[in-house]
PDB file of N, CA, C and O in Angstrom:
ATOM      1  N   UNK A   1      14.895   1.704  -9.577  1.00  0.00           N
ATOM      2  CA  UNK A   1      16.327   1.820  -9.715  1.00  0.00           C
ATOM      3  C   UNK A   1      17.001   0.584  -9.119  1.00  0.00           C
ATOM      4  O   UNK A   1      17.831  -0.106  -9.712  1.00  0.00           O
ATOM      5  N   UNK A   2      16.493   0.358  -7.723  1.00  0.00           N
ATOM      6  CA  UNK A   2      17.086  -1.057  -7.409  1.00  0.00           C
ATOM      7  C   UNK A   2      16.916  -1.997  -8.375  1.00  0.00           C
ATOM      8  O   UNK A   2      17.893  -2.613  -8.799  1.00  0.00           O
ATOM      9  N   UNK A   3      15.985  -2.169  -8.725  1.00  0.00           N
ATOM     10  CA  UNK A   3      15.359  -3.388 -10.085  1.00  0.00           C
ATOM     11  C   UNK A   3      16.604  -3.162 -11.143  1.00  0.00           C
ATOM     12  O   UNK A   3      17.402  -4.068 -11.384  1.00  0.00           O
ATOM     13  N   UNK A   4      16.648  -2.429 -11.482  1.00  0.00           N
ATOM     14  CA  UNK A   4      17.556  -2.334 -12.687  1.00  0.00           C
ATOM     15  C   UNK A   4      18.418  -2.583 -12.352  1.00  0.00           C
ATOM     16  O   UNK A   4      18.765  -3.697 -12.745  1.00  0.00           O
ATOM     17  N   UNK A   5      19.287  -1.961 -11.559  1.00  0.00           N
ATOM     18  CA  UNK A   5      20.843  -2.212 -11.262  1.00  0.00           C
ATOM     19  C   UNK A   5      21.099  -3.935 -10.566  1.00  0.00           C
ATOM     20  O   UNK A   5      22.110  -4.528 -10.190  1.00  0.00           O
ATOM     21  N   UNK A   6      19.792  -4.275 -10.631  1.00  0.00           N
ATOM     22  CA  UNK A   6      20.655  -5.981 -10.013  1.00  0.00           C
ATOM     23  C   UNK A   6      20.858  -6.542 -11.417  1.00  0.00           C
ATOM     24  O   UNK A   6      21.345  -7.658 -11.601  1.00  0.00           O
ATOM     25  N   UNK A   7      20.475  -5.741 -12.389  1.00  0.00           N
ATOM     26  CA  UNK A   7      21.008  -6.722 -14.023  1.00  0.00           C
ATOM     27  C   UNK A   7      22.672  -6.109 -13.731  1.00  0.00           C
ATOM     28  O   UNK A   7      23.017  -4.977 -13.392  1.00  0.00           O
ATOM     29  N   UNK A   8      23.336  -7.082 -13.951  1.00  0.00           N
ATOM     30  CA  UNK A   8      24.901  -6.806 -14.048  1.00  0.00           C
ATOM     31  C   UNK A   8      24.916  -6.140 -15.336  1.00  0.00           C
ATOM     32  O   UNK A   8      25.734  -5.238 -15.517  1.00  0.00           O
ATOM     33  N   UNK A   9      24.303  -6.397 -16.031  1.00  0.00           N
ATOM     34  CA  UNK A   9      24.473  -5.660 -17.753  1.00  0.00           C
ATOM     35  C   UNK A   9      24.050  -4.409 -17.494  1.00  0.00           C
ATOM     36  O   UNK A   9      24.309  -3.797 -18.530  1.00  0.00           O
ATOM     37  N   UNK A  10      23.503  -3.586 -16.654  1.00  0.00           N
ATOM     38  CA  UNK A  10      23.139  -2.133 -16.653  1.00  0.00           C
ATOM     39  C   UNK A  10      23.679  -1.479 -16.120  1.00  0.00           C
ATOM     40  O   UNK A  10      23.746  -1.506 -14.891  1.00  0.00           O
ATOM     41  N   UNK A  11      24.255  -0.660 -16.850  1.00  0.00           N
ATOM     42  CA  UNK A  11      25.880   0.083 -16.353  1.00  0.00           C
ATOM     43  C   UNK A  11      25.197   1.629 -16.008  1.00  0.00           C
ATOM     44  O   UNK A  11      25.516   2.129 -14.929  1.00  0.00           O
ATOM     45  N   UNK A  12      24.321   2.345 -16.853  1.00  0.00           N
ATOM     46  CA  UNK A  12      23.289   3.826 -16.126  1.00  0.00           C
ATOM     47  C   UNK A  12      22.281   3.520 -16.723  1.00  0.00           C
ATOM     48  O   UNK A  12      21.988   2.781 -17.663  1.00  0.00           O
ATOM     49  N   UNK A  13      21.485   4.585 -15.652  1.00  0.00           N
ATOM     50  CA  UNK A  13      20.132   4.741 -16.147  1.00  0.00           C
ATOM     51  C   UNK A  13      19.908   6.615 -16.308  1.00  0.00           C
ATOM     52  O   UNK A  13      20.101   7.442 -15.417  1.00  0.00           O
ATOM     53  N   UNK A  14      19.556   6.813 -17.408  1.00  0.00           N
ATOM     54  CA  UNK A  14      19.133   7.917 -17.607  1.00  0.00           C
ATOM     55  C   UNK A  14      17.594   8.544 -17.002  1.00  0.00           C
ATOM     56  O   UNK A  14      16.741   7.765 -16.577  1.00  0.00           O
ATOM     57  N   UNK A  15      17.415   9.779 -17.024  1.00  0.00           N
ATOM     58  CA  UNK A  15      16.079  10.119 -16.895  1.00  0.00           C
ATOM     59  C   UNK A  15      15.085  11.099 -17.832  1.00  0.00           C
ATOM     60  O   UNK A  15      14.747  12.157 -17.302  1.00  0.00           O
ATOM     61  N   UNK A  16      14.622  10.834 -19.113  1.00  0.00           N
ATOM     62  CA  UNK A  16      14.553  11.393 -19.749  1.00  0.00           C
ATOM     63  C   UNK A  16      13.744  12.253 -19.704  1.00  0.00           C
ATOM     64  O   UNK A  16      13.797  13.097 -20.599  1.00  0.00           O
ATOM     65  N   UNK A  17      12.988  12.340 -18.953  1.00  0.00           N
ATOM     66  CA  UNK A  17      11.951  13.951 -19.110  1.00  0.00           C
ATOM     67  C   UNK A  17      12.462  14.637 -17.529  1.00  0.00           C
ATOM     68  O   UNK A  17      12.415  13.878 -16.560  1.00  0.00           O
ATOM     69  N   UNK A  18      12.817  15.709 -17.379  1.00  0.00           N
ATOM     70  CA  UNK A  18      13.271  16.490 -16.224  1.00  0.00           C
ATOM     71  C   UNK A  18      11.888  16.768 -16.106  1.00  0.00           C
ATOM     72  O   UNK A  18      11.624  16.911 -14.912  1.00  0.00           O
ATOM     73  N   UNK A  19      10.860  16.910 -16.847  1.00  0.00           N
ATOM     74  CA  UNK A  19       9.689  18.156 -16.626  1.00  0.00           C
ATOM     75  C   UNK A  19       8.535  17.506 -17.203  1.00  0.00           C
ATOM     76  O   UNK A  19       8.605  17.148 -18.379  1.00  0.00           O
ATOM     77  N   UNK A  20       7.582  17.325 -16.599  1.00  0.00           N
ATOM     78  CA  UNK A  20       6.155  16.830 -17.247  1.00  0.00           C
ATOM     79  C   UNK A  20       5.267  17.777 -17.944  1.00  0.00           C
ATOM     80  O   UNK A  20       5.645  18.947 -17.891  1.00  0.00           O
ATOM     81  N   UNK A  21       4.131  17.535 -18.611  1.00  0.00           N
ATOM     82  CA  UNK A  21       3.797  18.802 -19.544  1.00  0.00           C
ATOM     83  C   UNK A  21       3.677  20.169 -18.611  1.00  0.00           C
ATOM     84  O   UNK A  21       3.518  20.130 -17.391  1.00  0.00           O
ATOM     85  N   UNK A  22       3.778  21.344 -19.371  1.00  0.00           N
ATOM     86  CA  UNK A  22       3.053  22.517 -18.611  1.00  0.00           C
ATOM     87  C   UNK A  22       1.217  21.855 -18.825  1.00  0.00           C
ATOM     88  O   UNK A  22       0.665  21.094 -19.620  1.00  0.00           O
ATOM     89  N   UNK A  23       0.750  22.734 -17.518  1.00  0.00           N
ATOM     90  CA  UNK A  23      -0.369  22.533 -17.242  1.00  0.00           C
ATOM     91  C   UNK A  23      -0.793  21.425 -16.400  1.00  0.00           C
ATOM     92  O   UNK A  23      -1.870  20.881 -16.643  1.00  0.00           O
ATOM     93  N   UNK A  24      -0.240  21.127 -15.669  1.00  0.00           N
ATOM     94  CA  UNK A  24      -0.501  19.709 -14.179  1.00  0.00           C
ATOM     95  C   UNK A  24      -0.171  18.512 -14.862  1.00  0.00           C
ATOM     96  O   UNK A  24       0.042  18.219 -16.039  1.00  0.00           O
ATOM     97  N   UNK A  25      -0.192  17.797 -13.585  1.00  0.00           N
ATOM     98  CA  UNK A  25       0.711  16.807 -14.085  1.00  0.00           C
ATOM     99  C   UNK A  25       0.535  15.847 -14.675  1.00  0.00           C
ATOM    100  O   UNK A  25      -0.435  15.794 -15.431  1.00  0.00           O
ATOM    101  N   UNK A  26       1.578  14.536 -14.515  1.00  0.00           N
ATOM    102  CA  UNK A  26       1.012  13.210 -15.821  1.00  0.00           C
ATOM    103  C   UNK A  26      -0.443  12.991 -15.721  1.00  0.00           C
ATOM    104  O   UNK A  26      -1.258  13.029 -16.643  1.00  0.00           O
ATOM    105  N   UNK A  27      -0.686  12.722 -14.293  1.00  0.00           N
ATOM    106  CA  UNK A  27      -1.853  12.219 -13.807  1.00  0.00           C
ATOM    107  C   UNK A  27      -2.850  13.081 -14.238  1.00  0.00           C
ATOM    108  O   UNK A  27      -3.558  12.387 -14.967  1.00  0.00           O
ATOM    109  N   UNK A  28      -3.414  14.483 -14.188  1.00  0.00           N
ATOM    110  CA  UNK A  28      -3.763  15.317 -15.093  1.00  0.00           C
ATOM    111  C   UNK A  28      -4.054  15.498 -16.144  1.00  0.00           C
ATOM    112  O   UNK A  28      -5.230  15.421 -16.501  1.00  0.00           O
ATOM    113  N   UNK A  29      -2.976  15.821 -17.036  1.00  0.00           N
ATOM    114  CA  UNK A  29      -2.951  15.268 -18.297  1.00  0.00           C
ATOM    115  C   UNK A  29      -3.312  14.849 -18.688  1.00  0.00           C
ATOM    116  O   UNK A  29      -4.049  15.136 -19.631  1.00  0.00           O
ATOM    117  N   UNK A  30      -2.940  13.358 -18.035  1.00  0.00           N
ATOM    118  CA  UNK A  30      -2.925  12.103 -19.180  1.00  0.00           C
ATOM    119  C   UNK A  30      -1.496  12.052 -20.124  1.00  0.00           C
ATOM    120  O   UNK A  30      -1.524  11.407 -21.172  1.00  0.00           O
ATOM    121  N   UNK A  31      -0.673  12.519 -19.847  1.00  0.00           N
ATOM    122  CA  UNK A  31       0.587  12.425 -20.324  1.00  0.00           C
ATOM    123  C   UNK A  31       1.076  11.383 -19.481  1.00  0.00           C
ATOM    124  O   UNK A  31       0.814  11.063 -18.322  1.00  0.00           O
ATOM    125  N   UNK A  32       1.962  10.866 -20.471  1.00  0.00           N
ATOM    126  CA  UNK A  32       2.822   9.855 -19.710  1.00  0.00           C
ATOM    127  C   UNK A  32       4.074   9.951 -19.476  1.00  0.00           C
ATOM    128  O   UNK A  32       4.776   8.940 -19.437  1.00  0.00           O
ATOM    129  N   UNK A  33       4.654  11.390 -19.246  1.00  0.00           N
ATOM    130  CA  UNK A  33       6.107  11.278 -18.945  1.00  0.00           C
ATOM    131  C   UNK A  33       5.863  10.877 -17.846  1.00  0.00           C
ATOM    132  O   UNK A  33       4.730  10.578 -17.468  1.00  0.00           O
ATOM    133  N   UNK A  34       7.286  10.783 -16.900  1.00  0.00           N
ATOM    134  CA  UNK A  34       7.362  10.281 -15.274  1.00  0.00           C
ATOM    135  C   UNK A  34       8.240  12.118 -14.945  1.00  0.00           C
ATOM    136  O   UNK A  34       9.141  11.966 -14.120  1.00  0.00           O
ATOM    137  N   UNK A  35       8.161  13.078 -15.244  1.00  0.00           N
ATOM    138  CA  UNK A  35       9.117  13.636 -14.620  1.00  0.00           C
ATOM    139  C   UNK A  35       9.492  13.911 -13.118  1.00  0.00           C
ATOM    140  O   UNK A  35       8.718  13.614 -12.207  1.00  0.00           O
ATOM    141  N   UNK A  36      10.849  14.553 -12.882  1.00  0.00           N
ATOM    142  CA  UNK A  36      11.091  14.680 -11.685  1.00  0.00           C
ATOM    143  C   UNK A  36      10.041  15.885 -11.133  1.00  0.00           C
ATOM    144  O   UNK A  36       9.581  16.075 -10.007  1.00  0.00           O
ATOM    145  N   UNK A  37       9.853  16.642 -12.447  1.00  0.00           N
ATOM    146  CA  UNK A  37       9.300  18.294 -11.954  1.00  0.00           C
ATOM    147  C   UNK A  37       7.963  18.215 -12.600  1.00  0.00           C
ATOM    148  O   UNK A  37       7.856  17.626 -13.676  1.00  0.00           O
ATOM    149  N   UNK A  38       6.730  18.875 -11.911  1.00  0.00           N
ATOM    150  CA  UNK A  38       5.541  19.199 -11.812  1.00  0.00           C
ATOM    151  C   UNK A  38       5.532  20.623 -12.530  1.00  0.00           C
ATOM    152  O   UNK A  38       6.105  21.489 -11.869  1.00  0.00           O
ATOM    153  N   UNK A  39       5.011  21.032 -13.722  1.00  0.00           N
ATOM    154  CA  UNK A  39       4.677  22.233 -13.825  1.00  0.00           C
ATOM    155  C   UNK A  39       3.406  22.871 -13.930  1.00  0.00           C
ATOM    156  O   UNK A  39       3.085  23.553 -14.904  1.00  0.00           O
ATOM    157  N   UNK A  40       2.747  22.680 -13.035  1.00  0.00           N
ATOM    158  CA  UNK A  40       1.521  23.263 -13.071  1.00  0.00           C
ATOM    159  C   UNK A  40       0.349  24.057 -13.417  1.00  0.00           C
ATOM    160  O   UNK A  40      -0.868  23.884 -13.490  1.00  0.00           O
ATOM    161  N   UNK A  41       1.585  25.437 -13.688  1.00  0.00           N
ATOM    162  CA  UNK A  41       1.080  26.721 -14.579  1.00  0.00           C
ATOM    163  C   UNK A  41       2.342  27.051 -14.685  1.00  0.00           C
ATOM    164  O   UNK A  41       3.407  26.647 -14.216  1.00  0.00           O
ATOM    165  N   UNK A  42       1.930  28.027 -15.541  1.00  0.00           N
ATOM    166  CA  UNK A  42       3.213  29.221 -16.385  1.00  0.00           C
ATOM    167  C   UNK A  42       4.320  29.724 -14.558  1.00  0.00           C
ATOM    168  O   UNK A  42       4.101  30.149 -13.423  1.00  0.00           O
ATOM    169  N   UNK A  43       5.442  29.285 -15.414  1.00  0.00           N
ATOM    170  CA  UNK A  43       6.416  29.851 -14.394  1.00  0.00           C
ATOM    171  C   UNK A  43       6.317  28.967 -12.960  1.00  0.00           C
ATOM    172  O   UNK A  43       7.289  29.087 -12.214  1.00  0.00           O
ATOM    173  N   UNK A  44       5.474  28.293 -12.620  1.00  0.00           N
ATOM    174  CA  UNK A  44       5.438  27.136 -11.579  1.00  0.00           C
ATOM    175  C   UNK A  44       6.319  26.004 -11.852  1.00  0.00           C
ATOM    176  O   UNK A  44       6.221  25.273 -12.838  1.00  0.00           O
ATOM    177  N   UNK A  45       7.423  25.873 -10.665  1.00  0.00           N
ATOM    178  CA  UNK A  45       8.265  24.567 -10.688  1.00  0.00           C
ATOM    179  C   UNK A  45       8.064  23.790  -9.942  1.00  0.00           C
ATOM    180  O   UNK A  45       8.710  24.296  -9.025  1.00  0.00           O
ATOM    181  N   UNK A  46       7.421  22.327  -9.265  1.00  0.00           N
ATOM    182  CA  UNK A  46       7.432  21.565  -8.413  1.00  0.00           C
ATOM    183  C   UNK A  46       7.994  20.635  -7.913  1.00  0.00           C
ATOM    184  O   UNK A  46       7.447  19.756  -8.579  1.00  0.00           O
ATOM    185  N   UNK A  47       8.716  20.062  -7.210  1.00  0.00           N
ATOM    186  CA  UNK A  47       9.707  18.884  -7.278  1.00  0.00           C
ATOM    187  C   UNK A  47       8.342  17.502  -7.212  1.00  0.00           C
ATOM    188  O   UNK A  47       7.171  17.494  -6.832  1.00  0.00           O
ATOM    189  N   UNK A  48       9.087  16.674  -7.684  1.00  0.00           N
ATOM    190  CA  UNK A  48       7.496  15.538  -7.504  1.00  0.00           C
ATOM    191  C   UNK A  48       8.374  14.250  -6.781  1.00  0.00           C
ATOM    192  O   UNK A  48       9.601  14.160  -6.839  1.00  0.00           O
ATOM    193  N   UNK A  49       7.520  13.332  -6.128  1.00  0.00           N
ATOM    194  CA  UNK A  49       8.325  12.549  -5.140  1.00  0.00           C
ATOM    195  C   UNK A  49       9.483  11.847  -5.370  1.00  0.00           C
ATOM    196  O   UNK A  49      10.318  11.515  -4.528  1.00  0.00           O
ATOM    197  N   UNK A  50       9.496  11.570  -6.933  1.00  0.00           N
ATOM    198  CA  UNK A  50      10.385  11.094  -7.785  1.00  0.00           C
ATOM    199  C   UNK A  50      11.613  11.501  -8.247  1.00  0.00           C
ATOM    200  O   UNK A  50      12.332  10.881  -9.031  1.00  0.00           O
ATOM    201  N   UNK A  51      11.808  12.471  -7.779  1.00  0.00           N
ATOM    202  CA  UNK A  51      13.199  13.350  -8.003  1.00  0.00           C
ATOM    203  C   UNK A  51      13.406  13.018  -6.170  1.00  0.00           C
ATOM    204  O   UNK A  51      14.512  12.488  -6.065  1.00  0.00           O
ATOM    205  N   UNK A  52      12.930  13.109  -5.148  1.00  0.00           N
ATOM    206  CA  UNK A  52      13.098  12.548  -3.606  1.00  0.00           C
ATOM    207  C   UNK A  52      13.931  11.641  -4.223  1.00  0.00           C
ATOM    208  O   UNK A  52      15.081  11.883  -4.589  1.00  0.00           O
ATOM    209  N   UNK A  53      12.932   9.862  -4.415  1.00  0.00           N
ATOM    210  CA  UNK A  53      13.043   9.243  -4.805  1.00  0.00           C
ATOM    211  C   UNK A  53      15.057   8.699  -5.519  1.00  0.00           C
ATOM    212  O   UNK A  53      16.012   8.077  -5.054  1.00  0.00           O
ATOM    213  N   UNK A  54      14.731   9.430  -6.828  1.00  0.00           N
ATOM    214  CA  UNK A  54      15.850   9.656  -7.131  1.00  0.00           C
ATOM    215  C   UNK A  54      17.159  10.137  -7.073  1.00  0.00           C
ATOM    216  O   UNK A  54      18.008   9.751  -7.876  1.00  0.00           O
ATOM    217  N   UNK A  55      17.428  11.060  -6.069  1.00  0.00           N
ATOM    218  CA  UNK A  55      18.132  11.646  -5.281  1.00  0.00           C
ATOM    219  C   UNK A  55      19.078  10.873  -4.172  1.00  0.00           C
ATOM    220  O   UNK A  55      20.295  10.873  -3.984  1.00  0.00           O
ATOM    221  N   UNK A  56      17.611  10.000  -3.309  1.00  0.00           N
ATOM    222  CA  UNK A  56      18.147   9.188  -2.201  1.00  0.00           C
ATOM    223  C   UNK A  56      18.857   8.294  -2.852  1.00  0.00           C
ATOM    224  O   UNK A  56      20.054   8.274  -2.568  1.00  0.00           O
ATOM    225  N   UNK A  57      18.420   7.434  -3.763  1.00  0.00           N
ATOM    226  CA  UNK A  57      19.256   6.522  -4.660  1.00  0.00           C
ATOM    227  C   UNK A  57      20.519   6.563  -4.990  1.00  0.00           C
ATOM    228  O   UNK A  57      21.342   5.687  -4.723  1.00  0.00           O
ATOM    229  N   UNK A  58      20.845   8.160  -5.921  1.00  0.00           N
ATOM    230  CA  UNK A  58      22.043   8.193  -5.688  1.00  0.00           C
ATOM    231  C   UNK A  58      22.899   8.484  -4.373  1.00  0.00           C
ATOM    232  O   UNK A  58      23.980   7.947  -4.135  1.00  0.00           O
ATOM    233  N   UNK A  59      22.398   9.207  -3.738  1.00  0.00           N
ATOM    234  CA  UNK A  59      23.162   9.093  -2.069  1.00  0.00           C
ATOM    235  C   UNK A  59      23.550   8.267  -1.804  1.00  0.00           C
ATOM    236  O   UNK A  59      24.761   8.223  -1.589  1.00  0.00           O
ATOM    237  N   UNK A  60      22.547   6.844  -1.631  1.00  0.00           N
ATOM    238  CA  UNK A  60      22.726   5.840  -1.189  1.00  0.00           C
ATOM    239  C   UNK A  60      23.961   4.910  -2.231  1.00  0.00           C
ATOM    240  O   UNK A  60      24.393   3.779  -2.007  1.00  0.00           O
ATOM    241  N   UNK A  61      24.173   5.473  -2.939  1.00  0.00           N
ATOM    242  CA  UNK A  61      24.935   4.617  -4.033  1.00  0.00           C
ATOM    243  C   UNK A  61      25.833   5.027  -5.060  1.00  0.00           C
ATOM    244  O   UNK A  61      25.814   4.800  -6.270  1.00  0.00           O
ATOM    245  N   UNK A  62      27.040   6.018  -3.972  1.00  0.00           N
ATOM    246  CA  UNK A  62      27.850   6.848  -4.836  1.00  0.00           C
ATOM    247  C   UNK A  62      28.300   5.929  -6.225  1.00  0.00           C
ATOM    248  O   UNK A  62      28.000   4.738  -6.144  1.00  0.00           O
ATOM    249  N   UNK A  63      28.715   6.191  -6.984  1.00  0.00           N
ATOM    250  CA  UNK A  63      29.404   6.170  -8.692  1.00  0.00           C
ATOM    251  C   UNK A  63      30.782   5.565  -7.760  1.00  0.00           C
ATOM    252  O   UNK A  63      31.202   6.031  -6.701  1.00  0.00           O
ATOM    253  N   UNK A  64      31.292   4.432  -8.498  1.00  0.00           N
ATOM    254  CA  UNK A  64      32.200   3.707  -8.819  1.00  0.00           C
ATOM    255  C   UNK A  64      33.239   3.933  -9.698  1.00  0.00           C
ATOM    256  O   UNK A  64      33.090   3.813 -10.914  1.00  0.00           O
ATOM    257  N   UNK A  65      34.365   4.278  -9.136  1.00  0.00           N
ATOM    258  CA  UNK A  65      35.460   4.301 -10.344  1.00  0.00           C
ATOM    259  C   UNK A  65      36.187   5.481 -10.400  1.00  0.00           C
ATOM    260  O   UNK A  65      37.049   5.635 -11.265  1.00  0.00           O
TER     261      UNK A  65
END
């Protein structure tokens, strides 16, 4: 996120997968989403360090305007 935002041309960044496959994670898999959430098994939600990650970021860097 730091990386990106030093381009003056990048006004947001989206996050497109909230959720990595059911059944464990990218690493697991072999899927390549990045999600924030781990679903492990049926009905299991996990936060993964990356939603931390992402979180502190915005803290650290309320919205402008």
């Amino acid at each position: 996120m730091e990386t990106l935002f030093r381009d003056p041309d990048v006004k947001h960044v989206f996050w497109t997968f909230a959720f990595d496959e059911a059944g464990g994670s990218a690493a697991e898999t072999g899927a390549t989403s990045g999600g924030l959430y781990a679903v492990p098994g049926k009905g299991q939600i996990q936060a993964r360090p990356s939603l931390a990650a992402y979180a502190a970021y915005i803290r650290a860097h309320p919205a402008k305007g």
